[in-house]
N, CA, C and O atoms as a DFTB+ gen file, in Angstrom:
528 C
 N C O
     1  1     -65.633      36.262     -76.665
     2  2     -64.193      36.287     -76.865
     3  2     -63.793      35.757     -78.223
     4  3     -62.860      36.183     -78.903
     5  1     -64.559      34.842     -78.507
     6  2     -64.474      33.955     -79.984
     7  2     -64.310      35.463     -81.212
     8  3     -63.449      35.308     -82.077
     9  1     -65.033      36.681     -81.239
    10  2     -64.320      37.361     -82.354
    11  2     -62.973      38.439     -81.774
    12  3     -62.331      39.175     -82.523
    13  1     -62.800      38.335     -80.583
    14  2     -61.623      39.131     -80.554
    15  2     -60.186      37.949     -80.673
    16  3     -60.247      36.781     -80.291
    17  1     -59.046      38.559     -81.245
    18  2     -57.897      38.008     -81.014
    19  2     -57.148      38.205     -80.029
    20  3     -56.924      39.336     -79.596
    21  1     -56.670      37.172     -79.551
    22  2     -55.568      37.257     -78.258
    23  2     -54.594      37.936     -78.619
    24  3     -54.126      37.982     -79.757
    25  1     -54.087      38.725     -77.306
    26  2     -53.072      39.629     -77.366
    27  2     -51.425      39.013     -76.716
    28  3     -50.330      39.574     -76.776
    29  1     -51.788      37.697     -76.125
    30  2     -50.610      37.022     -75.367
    31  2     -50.731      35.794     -74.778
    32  3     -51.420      36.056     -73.792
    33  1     -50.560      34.915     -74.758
    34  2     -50.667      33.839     -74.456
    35  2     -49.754      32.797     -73.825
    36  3     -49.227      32.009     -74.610
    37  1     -49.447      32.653     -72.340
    38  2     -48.551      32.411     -71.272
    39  2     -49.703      31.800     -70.053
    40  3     -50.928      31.711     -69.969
    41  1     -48.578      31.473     -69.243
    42  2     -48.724      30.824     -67.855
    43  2     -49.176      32.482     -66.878
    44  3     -48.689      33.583     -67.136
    45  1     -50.033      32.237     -65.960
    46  2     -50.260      32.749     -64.726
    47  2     -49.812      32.123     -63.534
    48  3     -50.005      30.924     -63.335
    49  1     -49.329      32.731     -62.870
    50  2     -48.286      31.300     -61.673
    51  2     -48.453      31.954     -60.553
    52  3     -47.815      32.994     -60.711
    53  1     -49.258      31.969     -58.809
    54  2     -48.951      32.091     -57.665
    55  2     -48.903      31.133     -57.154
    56  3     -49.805      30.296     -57.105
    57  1     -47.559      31.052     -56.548
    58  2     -47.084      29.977     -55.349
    59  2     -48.160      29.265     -54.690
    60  3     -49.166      29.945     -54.487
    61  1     -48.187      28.219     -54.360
    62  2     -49.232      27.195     -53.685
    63  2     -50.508      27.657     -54.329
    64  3     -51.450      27.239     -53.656
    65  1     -50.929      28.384     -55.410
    66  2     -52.433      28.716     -54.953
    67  2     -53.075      28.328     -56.569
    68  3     -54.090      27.659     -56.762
    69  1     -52.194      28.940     -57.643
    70  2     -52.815      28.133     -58.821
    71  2     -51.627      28.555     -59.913
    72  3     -50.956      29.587     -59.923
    73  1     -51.586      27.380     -60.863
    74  2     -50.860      28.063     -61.959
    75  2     -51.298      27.253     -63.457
    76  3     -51.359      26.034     -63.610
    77  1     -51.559      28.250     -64.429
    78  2     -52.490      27.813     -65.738
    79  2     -52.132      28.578     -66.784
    80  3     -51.529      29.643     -66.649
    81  1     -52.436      28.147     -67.755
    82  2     -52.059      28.715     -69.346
    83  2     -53.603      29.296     -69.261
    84  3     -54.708      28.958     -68.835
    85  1     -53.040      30.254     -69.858
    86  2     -54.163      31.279     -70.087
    87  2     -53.409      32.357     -71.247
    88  3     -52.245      32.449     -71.639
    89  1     -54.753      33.161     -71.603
    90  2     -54.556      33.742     -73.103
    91  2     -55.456      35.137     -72.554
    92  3     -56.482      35.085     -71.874
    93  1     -54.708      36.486     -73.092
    94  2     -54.763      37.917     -72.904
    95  2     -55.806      38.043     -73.787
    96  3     -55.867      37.398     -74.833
    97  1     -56.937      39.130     -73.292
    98  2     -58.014      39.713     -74.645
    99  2     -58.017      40.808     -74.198
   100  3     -58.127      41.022     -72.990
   101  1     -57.852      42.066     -75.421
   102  2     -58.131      43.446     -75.113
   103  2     -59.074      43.866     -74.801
   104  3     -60.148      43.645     -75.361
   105  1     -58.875      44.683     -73.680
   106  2     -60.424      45.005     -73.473
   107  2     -60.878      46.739     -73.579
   108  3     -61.964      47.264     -73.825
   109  1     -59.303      47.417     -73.226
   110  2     -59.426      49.184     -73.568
   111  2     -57.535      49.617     -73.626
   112  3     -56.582      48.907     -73.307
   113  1     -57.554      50.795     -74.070
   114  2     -56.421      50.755     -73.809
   115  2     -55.346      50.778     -75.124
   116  3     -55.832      50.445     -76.204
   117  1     -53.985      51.135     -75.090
   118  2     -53.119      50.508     -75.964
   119  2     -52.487      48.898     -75.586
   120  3     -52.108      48.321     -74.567
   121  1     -52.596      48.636     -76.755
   122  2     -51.893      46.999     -76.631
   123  2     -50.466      46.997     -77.436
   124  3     -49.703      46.039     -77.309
   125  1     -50.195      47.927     -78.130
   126  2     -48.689      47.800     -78.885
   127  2     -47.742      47.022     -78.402
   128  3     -47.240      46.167     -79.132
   129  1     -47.276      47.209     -76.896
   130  2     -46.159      46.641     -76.171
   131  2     -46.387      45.417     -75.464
   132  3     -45.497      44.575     -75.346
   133  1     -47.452      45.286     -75.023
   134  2     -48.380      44.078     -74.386
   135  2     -47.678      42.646     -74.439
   136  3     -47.289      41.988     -73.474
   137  1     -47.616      42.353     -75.636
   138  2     -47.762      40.791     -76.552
   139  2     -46.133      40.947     -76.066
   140  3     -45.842      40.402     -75.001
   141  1     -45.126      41.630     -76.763
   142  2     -43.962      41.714     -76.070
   143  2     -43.692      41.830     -75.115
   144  3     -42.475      41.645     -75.112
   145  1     -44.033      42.051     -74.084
   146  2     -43.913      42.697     -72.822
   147  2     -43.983      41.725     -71.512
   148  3     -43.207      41.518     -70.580
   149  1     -45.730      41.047     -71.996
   150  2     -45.418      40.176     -70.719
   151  2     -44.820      39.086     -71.008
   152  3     -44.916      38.644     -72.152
   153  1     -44.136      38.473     -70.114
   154  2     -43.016      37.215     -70.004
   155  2     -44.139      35.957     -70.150
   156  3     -45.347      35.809     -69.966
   157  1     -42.806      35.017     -70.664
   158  2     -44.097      33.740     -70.245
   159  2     -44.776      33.211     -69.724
   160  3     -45.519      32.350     -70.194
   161  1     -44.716      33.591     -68.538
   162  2     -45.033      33.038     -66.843
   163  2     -45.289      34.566     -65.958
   164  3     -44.319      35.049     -65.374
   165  1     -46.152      35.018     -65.923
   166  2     -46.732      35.802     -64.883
   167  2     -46.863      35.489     -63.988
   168  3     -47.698      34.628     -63.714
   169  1     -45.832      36.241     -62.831
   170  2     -45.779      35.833     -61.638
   171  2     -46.582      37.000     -60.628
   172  3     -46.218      38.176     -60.609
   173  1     -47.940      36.381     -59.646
   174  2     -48.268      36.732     -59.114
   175  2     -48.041      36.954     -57.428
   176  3     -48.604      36.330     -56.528
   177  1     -47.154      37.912     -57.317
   178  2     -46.210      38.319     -56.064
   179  2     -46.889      38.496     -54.268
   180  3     -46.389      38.506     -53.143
   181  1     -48.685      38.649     -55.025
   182  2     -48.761      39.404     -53.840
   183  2     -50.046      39.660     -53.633
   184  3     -50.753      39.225     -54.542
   185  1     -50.833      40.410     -52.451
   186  2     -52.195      40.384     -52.755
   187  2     -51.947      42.646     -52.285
   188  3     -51.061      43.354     -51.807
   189  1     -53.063      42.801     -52.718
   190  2     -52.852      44.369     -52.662
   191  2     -54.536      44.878     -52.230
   192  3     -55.327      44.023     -52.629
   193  1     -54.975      45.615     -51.784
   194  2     -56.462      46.376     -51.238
   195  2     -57.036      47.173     -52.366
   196  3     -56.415      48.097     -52.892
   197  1     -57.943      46.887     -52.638
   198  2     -58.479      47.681     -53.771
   199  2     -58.480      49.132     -53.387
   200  3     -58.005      49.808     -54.300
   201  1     -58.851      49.838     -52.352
   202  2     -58.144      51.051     -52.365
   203  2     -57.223      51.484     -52.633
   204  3     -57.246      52.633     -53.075
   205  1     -55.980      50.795     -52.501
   206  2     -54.856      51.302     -53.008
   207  2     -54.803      51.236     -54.388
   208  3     -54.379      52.154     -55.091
   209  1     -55.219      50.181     -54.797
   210  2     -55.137      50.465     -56.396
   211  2     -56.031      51.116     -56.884
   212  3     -55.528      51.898     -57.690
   213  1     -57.696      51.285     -56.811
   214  2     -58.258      52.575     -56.970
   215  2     -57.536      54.137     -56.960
   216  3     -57.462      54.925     -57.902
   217  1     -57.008      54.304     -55.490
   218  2     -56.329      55.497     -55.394
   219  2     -55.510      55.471     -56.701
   220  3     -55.949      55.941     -57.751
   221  1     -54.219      54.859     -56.572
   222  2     -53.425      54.768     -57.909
   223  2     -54.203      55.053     -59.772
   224  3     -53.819      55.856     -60.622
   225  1     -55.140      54.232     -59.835
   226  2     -55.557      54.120     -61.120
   227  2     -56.322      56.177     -60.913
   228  3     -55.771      57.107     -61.502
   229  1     -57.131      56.308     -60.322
   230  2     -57.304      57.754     -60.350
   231  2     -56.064      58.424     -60.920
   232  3     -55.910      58.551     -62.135
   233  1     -54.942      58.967     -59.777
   234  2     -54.070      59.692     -60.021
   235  2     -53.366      59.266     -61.251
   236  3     -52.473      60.040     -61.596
   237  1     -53.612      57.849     -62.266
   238  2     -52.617      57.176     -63.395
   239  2     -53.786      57.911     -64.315
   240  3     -53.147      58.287     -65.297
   241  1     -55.008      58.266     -64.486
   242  2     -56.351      58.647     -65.139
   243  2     -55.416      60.208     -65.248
   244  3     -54.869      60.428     -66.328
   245  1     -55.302      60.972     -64.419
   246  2     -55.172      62.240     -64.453
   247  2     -53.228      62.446     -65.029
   248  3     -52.458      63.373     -65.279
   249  1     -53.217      61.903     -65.017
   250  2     -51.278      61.863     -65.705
   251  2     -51.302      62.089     -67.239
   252  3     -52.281      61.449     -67.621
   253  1     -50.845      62.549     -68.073
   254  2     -50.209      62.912     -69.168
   255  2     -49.258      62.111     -69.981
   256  3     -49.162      61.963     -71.199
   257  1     -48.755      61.756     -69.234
   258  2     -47.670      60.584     -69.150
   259  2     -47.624      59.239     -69.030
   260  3     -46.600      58.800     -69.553
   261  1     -48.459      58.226     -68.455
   262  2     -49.006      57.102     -68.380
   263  2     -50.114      56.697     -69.209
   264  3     -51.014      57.414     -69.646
   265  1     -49.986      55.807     -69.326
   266  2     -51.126      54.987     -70.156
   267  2     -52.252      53.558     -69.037
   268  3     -51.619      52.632     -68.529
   269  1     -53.297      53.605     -68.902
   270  2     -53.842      52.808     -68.759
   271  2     -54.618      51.739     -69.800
   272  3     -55.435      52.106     -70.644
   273  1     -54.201      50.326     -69.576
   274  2     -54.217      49.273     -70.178
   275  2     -54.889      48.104     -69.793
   276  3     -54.382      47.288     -69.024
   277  1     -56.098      47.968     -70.330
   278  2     -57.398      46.752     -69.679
   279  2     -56.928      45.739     -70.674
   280  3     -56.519      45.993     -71.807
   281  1     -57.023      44.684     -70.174
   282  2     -56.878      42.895     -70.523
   283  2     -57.721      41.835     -69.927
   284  3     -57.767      41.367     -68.789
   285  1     -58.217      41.647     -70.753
   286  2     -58.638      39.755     -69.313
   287  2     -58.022      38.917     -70.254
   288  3     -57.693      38.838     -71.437
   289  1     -58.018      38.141     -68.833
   290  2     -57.082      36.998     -68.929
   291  2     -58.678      35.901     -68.726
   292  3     -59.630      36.027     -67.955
   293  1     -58.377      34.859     -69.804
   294  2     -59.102      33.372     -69.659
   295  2     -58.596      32.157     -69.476
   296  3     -57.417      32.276     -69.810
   297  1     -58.785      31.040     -69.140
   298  2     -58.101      30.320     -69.512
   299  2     -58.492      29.831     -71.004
   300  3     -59.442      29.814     -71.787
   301  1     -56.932      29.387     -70.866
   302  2     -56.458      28.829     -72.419
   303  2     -57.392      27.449     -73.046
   304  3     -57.477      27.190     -74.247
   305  1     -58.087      26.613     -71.881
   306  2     -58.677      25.516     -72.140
   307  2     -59.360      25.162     -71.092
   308  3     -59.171      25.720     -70.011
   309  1     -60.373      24.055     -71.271
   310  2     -61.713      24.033     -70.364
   311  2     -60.818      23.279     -68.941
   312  3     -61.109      23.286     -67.745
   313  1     -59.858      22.774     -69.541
   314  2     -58.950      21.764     -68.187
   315  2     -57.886      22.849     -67.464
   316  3     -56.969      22.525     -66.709
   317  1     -58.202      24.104     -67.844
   318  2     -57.284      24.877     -66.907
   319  2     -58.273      25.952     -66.517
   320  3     -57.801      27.065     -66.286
   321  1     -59.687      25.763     -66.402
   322  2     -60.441      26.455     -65.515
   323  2     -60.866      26.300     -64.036
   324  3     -61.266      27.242     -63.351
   325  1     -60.731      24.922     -63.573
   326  2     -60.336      24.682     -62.160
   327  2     -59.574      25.311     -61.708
   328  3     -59.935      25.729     -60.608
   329  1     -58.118      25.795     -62.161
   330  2     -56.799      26.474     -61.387
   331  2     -57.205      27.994     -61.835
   332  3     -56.909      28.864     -61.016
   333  1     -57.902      28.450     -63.138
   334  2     -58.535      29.423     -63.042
   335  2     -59.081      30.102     -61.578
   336  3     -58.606      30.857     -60.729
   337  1     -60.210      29.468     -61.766
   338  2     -61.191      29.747     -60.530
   339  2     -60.359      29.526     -59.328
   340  3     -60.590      30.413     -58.506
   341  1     -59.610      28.804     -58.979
   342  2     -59.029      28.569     -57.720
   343  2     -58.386      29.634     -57.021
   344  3     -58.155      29.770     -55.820
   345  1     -58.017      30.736     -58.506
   346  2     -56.889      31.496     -58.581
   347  2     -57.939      32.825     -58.042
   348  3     -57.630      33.544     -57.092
   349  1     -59.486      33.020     -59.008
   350  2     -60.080      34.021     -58.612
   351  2     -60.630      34.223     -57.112
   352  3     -60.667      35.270     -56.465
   353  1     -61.132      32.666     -56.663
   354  2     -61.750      32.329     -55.549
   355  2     -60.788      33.030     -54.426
   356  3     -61.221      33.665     -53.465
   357  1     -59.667      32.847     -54.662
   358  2     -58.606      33.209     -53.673
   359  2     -58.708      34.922     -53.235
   360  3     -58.749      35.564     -52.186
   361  1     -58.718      35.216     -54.707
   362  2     -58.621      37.015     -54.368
   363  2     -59.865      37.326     -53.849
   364  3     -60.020      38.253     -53.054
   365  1     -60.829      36.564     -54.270
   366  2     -62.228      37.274     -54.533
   367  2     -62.941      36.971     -52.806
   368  3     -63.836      37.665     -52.324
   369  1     -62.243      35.719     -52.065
   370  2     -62.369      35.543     -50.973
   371  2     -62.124      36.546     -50.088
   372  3     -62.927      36.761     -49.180
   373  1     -60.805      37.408     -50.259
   374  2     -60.005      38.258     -49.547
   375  2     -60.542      39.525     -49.918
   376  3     -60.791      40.313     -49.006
   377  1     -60.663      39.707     -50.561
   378  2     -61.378      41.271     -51.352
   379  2     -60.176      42.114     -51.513
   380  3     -59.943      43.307     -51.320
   381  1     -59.366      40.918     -52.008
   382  2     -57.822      41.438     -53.061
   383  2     -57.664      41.388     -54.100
   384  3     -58.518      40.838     -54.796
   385  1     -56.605      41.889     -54.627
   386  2     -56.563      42.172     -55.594
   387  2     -55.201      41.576     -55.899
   388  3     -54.509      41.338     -54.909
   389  1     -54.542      41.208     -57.438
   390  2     -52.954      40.315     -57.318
   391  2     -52.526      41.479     -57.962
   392  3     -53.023      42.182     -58.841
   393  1     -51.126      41.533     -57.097
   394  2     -49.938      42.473     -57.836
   395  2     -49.221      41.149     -58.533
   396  3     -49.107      40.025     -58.044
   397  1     -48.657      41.751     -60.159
   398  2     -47.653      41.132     -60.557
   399  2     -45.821      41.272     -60.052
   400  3     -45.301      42.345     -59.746
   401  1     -45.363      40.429     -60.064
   402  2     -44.475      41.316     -59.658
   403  2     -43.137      40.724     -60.808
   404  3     -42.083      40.308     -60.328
   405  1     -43.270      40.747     -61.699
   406  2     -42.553      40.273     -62.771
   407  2     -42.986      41.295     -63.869
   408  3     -43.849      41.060     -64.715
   409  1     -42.286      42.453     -63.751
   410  2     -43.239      43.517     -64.899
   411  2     -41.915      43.723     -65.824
   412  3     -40.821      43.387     -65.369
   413  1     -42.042      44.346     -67.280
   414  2     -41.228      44.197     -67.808
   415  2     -40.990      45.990     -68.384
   416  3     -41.560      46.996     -67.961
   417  1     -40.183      45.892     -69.223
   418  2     -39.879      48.027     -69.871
   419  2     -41.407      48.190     -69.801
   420  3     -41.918      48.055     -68.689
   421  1     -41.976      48.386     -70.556
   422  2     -43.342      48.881     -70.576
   423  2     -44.406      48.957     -69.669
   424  3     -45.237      49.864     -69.628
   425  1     -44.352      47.981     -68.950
   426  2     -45.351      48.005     -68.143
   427  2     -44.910      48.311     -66.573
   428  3     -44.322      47.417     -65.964
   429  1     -45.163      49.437     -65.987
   430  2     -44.697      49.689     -64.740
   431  2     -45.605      49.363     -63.603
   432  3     -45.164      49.675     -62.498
   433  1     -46.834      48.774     -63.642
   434  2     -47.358      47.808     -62.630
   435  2     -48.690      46.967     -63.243
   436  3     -49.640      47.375     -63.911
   437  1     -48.484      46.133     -62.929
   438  2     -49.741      45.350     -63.137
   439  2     -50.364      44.838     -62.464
   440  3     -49.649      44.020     -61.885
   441  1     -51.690      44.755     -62.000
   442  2     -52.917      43.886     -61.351
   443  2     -53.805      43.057     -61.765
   444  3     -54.415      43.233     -62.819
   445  1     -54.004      41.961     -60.917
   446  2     -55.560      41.354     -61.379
   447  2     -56.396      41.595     -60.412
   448  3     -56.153      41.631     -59.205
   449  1     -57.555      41.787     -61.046
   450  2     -58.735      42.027     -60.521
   451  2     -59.562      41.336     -60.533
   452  3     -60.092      41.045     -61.605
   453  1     -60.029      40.764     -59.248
   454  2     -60.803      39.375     -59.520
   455  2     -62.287      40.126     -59.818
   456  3     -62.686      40.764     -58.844
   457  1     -63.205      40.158     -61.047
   458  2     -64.496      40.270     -61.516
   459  2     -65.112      38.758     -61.902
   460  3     -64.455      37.822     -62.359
   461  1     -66.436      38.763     -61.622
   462  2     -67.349      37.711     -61.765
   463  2     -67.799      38.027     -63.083
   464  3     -67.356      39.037     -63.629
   465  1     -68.772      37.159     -63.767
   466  2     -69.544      37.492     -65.084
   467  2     -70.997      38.188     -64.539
   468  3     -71.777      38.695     -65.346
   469  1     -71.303      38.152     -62.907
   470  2     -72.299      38.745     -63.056
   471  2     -72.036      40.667     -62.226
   472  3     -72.792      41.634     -62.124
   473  1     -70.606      40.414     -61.817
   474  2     -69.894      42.075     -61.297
   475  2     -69.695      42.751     -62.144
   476  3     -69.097      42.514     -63.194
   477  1     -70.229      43.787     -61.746
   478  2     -70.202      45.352     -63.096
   479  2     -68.700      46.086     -63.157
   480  3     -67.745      46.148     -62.382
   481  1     -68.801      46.264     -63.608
   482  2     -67.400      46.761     -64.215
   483  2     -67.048      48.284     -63.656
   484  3     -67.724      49.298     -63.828
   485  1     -65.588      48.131     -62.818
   486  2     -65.536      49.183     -61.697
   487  2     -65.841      50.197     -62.445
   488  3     -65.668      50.193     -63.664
   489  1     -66.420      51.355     -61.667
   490  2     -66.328      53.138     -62.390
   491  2     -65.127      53.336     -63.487
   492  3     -65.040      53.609     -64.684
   493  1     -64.083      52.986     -62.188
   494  2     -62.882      53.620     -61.912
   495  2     -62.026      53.308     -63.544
   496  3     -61.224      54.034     -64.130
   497  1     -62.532      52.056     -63.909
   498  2     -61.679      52.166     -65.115
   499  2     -62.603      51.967     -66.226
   500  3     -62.439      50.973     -66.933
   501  1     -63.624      52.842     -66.491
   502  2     -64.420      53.091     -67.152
   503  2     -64.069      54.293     -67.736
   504  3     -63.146      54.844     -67.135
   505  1     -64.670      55.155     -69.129
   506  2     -65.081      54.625     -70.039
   507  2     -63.627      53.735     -70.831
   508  3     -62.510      54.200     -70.606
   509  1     -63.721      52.828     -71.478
   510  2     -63.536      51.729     -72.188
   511  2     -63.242      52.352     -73.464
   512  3     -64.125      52.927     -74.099
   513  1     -61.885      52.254     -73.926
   514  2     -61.448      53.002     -75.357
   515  2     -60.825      51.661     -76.099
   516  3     -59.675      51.346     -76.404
   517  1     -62.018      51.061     -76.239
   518  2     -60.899      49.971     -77.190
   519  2     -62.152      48.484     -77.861
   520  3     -62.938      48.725     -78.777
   521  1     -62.101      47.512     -77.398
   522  2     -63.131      46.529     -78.498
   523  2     -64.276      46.755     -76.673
   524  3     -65.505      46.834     -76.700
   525  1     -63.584      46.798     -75.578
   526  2     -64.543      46.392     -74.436
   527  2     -64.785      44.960     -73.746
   528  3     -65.607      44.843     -72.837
């Protein structure tokens, strides 16, 4: 991450479960609107089935009109990786996935996807048009 530059840098916030400063890295995708776009505080609304968002990201792949947009999120510092992890443990327990629900003009839905450093990187939003 040390040679890419951050694209945004804000709070991640779900109710009772974790909330941390953390910092955006591109990973595919356009980023133009990004840095503007998300608010300071990302609010995580909800938990969602990876099928459904699979299904979705397919039919958003085959559109003309939409753009798909990869990011990870880190934390911002080694003392906000506890609420990190607390935050992944949660989804990654459930085999959910977080809807945002604080989206702004540009961005018409957003998810996190809880991935490990040793989980391969879904099909589904493969190939990777951007640093990776």
């Amino acid at each position: 991450l040390s040679r890419l530059n951050t694209i945004w840098k804000g709070f991640i916030n779900m109710q009772s479960v974790a909330k941390f400063v953390t910092k955006a890295y591109p990973v595919s995708g356009c980023f133009d609107y990004l840095s503007e776009d998300l608010p300071d505080t990302v609010h995580i609304g909800g938990r969602i089935s990876p099928k459904t968002v699979w299904d979705y990201v397919g039919k958003l792949k085959s559109s003309l009109s939409k753009e798909l947009c990869l990011i990870r999120f880190h934390p911002a510092t080694e003392e906000e990786e506890v609420a990190y992890i607390s935050l992944y443990s949660y989804f990654s327990s459930r085999g959910r996935f977080g809807v945002v629900a604080n989206n702004n003009r540009h961005i018409k839905d957003l998810y996190l996807i809880p991935l490990s450093n040793k989980d391969p990187i879904p099909s589904k939003l493969l190939p990777f048009e951007g640093p990776g």
